[in-house]
N, C-alpha and C positions, 0 to 999 in steps of 0.2 A: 118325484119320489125315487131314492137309489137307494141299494144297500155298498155298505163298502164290506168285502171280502178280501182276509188277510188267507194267501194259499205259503205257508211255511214249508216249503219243500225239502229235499237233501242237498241240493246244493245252492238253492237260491229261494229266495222272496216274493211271489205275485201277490201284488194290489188290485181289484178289481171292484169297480162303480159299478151295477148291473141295475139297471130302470125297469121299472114296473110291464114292460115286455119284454122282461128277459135278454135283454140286451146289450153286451158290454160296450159300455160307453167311454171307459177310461182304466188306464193300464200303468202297474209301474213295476218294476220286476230290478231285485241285485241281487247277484249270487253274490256269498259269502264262502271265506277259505273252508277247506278239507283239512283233517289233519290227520298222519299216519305214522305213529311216533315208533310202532313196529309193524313185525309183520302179521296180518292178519287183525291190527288195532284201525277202528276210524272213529274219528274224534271230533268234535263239534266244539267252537266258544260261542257259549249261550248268550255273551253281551256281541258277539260279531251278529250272530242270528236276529238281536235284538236292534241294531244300527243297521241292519237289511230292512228289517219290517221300517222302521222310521222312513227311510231314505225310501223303499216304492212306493210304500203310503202317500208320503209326501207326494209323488212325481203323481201318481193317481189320482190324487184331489185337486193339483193344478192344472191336471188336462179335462176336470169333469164337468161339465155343463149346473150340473145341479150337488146340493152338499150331501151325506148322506144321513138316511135317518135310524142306521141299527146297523150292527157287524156282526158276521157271522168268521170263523175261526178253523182252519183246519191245515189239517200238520202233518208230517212224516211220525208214524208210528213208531212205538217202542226204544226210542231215544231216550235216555235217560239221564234230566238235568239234578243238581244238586243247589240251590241258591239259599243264601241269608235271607232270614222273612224278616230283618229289620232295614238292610241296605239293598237287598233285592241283587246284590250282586254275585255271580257264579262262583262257587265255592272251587271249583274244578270245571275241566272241561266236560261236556255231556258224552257219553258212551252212547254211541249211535247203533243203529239197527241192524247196521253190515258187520259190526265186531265181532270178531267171532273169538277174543280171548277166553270167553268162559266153557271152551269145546270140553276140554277133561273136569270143568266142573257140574257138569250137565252128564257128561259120563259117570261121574261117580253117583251123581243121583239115581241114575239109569241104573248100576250094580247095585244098589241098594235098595232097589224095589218101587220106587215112588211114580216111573212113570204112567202107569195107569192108572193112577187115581190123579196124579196133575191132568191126565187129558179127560177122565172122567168131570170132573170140578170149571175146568177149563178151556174145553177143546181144541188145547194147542198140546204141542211136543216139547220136551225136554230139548231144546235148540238153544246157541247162542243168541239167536233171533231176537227171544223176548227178552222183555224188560227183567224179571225177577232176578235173573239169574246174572244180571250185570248191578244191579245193587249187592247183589251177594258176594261179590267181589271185591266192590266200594268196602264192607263190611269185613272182610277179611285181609284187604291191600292198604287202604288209607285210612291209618289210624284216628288222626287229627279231624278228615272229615268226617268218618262215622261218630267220634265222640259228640262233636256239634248235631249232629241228626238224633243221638240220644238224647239230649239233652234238650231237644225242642227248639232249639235256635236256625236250624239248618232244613230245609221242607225236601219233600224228591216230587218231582211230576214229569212229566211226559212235554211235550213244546207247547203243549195249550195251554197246558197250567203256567208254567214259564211264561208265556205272552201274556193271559190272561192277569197275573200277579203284578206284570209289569206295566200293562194298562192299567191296572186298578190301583199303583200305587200300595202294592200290597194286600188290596182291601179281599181280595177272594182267591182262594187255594181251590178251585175245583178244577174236573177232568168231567167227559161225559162217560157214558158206558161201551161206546168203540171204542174210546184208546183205554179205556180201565181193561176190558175185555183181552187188549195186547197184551197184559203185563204178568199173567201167570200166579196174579194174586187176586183175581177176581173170579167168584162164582158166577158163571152166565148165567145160570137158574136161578138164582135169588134175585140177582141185579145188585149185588153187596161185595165189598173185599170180603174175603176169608180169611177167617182166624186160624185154619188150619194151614195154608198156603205160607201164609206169613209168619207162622211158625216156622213151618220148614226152610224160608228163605231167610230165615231171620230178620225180616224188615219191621221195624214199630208201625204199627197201624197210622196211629196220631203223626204219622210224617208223610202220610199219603192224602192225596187231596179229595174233597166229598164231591163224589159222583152224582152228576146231576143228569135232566133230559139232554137230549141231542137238540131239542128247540124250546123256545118262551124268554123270559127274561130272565137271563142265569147270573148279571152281574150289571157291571154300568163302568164306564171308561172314568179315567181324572181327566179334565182337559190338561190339568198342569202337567201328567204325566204322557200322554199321547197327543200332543198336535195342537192343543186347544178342542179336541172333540169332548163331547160328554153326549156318551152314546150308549143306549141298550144293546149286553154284548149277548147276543136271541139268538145263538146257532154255534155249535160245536161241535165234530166230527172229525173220529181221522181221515187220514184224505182217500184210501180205496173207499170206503163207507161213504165220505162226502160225493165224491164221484159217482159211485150208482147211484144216488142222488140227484146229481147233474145231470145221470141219462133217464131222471123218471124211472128206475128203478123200485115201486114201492108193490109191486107185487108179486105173488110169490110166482118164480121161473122164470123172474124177470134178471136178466145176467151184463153183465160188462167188462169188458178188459182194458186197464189202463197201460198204455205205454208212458212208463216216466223212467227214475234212476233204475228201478226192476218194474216186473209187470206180473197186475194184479187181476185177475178173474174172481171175482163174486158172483154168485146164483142165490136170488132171494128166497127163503125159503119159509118163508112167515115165521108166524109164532110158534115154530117145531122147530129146537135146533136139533138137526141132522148130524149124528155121528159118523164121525169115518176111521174106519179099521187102518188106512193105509195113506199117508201120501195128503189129503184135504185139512185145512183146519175149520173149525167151527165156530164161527166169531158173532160177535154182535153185528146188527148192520145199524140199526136204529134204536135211541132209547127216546120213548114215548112221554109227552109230559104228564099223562095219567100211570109212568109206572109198569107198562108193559114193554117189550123187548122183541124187537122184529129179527131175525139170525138170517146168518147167508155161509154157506159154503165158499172156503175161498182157497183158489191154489195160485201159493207164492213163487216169483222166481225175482230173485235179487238183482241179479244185473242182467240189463237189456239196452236201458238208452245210457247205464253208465259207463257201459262199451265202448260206445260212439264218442263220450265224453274221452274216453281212457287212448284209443286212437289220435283223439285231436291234442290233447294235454299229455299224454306219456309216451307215445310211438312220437305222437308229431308227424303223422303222416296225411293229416287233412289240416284245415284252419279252421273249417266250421264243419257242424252236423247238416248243415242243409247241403252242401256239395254232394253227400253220401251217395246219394239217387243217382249222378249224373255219372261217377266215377261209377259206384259202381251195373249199370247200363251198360258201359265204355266195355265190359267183356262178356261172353254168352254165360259164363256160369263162372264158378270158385276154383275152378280148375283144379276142381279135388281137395281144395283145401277147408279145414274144416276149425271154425273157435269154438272150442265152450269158453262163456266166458264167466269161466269160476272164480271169481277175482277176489271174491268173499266166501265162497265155498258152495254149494249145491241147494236150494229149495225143493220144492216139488219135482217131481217126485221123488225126487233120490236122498232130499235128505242127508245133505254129509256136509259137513261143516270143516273135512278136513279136506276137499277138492282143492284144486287150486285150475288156475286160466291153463288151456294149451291149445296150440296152433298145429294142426297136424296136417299130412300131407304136403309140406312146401318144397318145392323143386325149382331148380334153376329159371325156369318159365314165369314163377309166381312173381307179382307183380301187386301193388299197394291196392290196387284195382282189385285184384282177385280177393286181399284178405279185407276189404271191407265190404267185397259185398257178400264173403262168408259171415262177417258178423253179424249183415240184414238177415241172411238166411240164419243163424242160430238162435234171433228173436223170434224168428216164425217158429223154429223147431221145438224152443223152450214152451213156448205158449201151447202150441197144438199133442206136447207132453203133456200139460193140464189139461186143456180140453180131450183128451182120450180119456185120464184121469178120472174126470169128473163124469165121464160116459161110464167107466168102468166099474167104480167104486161108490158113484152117490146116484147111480139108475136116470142121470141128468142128460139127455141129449136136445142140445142146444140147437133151434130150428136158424139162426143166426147167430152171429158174433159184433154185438157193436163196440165199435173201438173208440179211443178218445188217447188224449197228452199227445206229448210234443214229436212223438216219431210217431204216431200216426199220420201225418201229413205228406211223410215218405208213399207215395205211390204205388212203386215196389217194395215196398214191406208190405204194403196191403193187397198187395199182389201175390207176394208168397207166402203173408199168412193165410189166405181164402185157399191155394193149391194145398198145402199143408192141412187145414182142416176140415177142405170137402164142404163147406158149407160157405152163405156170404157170407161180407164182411161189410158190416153196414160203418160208414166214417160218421160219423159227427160233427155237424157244421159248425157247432163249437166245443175247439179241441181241449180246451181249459173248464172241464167239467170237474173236476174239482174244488177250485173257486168259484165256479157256477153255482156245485153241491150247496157248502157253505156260506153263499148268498142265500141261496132258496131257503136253508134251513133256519136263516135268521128272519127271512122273508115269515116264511110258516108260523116263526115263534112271536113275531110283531101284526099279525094279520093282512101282511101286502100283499102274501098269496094263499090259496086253500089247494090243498094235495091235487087236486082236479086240474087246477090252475097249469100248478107246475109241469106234469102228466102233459098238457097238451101243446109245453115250449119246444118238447124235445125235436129237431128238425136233424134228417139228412143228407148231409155233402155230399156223398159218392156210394154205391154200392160196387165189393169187388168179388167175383164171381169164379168158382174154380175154373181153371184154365188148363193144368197141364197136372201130370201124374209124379207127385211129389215122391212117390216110398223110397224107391232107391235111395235117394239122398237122404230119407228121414232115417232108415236106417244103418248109414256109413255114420251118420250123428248119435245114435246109440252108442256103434259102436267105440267114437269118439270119448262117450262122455263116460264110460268106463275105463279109457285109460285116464282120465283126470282126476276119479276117484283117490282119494287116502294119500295122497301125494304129500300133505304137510302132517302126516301124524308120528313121524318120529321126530 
């Protein structure tokens, strides 16, 4: 008995077979293109994202032992597709989560009073981050698509809905209540969009898709349409949310940090969601299938392993992310030099959407060595900015840190993230806890496992233990990330 998990990430596709011990049995993974058509724009084609999911699908059922009997679903947040509900095909490309076009229309909401009652309603900020505020753009820049979305021809969702539509052949427009939770049109309290929100962003209700639980049977596949399966789709989650998930995550102060394209800290905090004055968002973690709503504190940082990517793809100074470790070993420290890597603008704590990436302190000495392994050190420094954060502001102090995704596996990141935050850092034997998450959650929704179950898969690969006295450097990285401030706002 397997479940198949589809992991939709930012730049690529995980398939994942996982057997009744929690086990990954079979693997198929494509990235698909980036698209940057300006500065500060990143863009997604929702039928490329759709020809990933086919293609690792595929490559994961032919290496699986066994077929599967239910999919679970989980996806990069706040991306926002636009498709025909008769052809299923992208109307446009989707506005991804790193765009930060809508910086001055987020500001003008801000002068006009609205941001405390959006984070009252919502527990997010007025950011280009979310979703509302990039349909509200659609609405105002693309005439021709928003007329279709009047008009009920044209749907908006998030990549679940998108995937979702496209396995069902149409048949089901839903989202669950973490990725609704992203979009800036959802009351966490109720567990309902808002009619007020979607006033003020002007989006039609009837073009957002019905929010269901996070587990049970929320749909059923076409075989014509996906592979030949015809499958109960029993789990749906975005992917921080599907991730504490993967690490057992279901109680409250139970916490996790994903290293993927950015990195994600969540602190479970039950069925209290926790306000923050400064810097935390307030998100769903779990939507129950009796109705109730589990929340978790979470602080965002946008780019972390899509640094490592930006090294390998834009500088060209590495081939792969896994060299990272060895190069950067090859010298005792950064030799003073220091990346924020704002490439999309600032999360947690700072908050600025008009940052941009800088490289500072480089001297005739510096060497490709030294600027990547400032870039391992500015993923420890971003993260252990949230965890001070969440010591600070949400009264949370974390007895560990377990980590998970694909630059955890780096050594020394787990190295400098534990010097950095004073506590261990517990690794995760399996680092793909996200398509883990969204196995389990289909698993929960089909009966193959009971929360108990899940609770006792979680295993550890390595514990990494403070070692040496990080401040110095933590704060020449403050003072770094203040000069990278406001740099795009004229």
């Amino acid at each position: 008995m397997a479940v198949l998990s589809i992991d939709a990430g930012t730049t690529g596709v995980t398939a994942l077979l996982v057997d009744r011990q929690a086990r990954v049995i079979a693997r198929g993974y494509r990235e698909f293109p980036q698209h940057f058509p300006h500065d500060g724009w990143v863009e997604h084609d929702p039928g490329e994202i759709w020809a990933a999911t086919l293609e690792a699908t595929r490559d994961a059922l032919a290496a699986s032992p066994e077929p599967p009997t239910a999919i679970g679903i989980t996806n990069q947040r706040e991306t926002v597709c636009f498709w025909d509900r008769e052809t299923l095909g992208a109307v446009q490309r989707a506005i991804v989560w790193q765009d930060r076009r809508t910086a001055s229309m987020c500001e003008e909401w801000k002068s006009q009073g609205h941001e405390p009652r959006v984070s009252e309603l919502t527990g997010l900020r007025l950011d280009p981050y979310f979703s509302g505020s990039k349909i509200a753009w659609v609405a105002r820049n693309d005439p021709t698509t928003w007329a279709q979305v009047m008009s009920g021809r044209v749907a908006i969702g998030t990549v679940d809905s998108y995937l979702i539509a496209r396995m069902s052949r149409g048949l089901h427009h839903v989202t669950d209540a973490t990725n609704a939770s992203r979009t800036l049109l959802f009351d966490i309290r109720t567990g309902q969009w808002s009619p007020e929100l979607a006033a003020l962003f002007g989006v039609p209700l009837d073009a957002l898709p019905e929010v269901v639980p996070s587990y049970g049977e929320i749909g059923r596949t076409d075989p014509a349409a996906f592979l030949g399966l015809d499958l109960p789709i029993a789990g749906i989650a975005g992917d921080q949310q599907a991730a504490l998930v993967g690490q057992a995550g279901f109680a409250p102060g139970d916490a996790k940090c994903t290293y993927g394209t950015g990195s994600f800290l969540l602190v479970n905090t039950g069925e209290r969601a926790v306000p923050s004055s400064s810097g935390l968002l307030t998100t769903v973690a779990l939507g129950r299938p009796d109705g109730t709503l589990t929340y978790a504190l979470e602080g965002a940082v946008f780019v972390t392993g899509a640094a490592v990517q930006w090294l390998r793809d834009g500088l060209q100074i590495i081939a792969s992310a896994s060299e990272t470790q060895a190069l950067a070993e090859s010298v005792a420290d950064s030799g003073g030099v220091v990346f924020v890597p704002a490439l999309t603008g600032l999360g947690a704590p700072d908050w600025d959407p008009y940052a941009r990436g800088t490289i500072i302190g480089i001297t005739r000495g510096t060497t490709r060595a030294h600027i990547v392994r400032a870039t391992l050190e500015a993923i420890a420094f971003e993260v252990r900015d949230v965890v001070d954060l969440m010591a600070r502001e949400g009264g949370v102090q974390l007895p560990r840190l377990a980590v998970d995704g694909g630059a955890a596996a780096n050594d020394l990141l787990c190295q400098l993230q534990a010097d950095q935050v004073h506590i261990p850092v517990d690794r995760s034997a399996e680092l793909q806890t996200t398509g883990l998450g969204a196995a389990f959650l289909a698993g929960l929704g089909t009966g193959i496992w009971t929360q108990e179950e899940v609770v006792a898969t979680r295993r550890t690969d390595r514990v990494f233990t403070p070692q040496a006295d990080g401040e110095a450097a933590h704060r020449r990285w403050r003072r770094a990330v203040e000069r990278a401030k406001g740099w795009a706002e004229d």
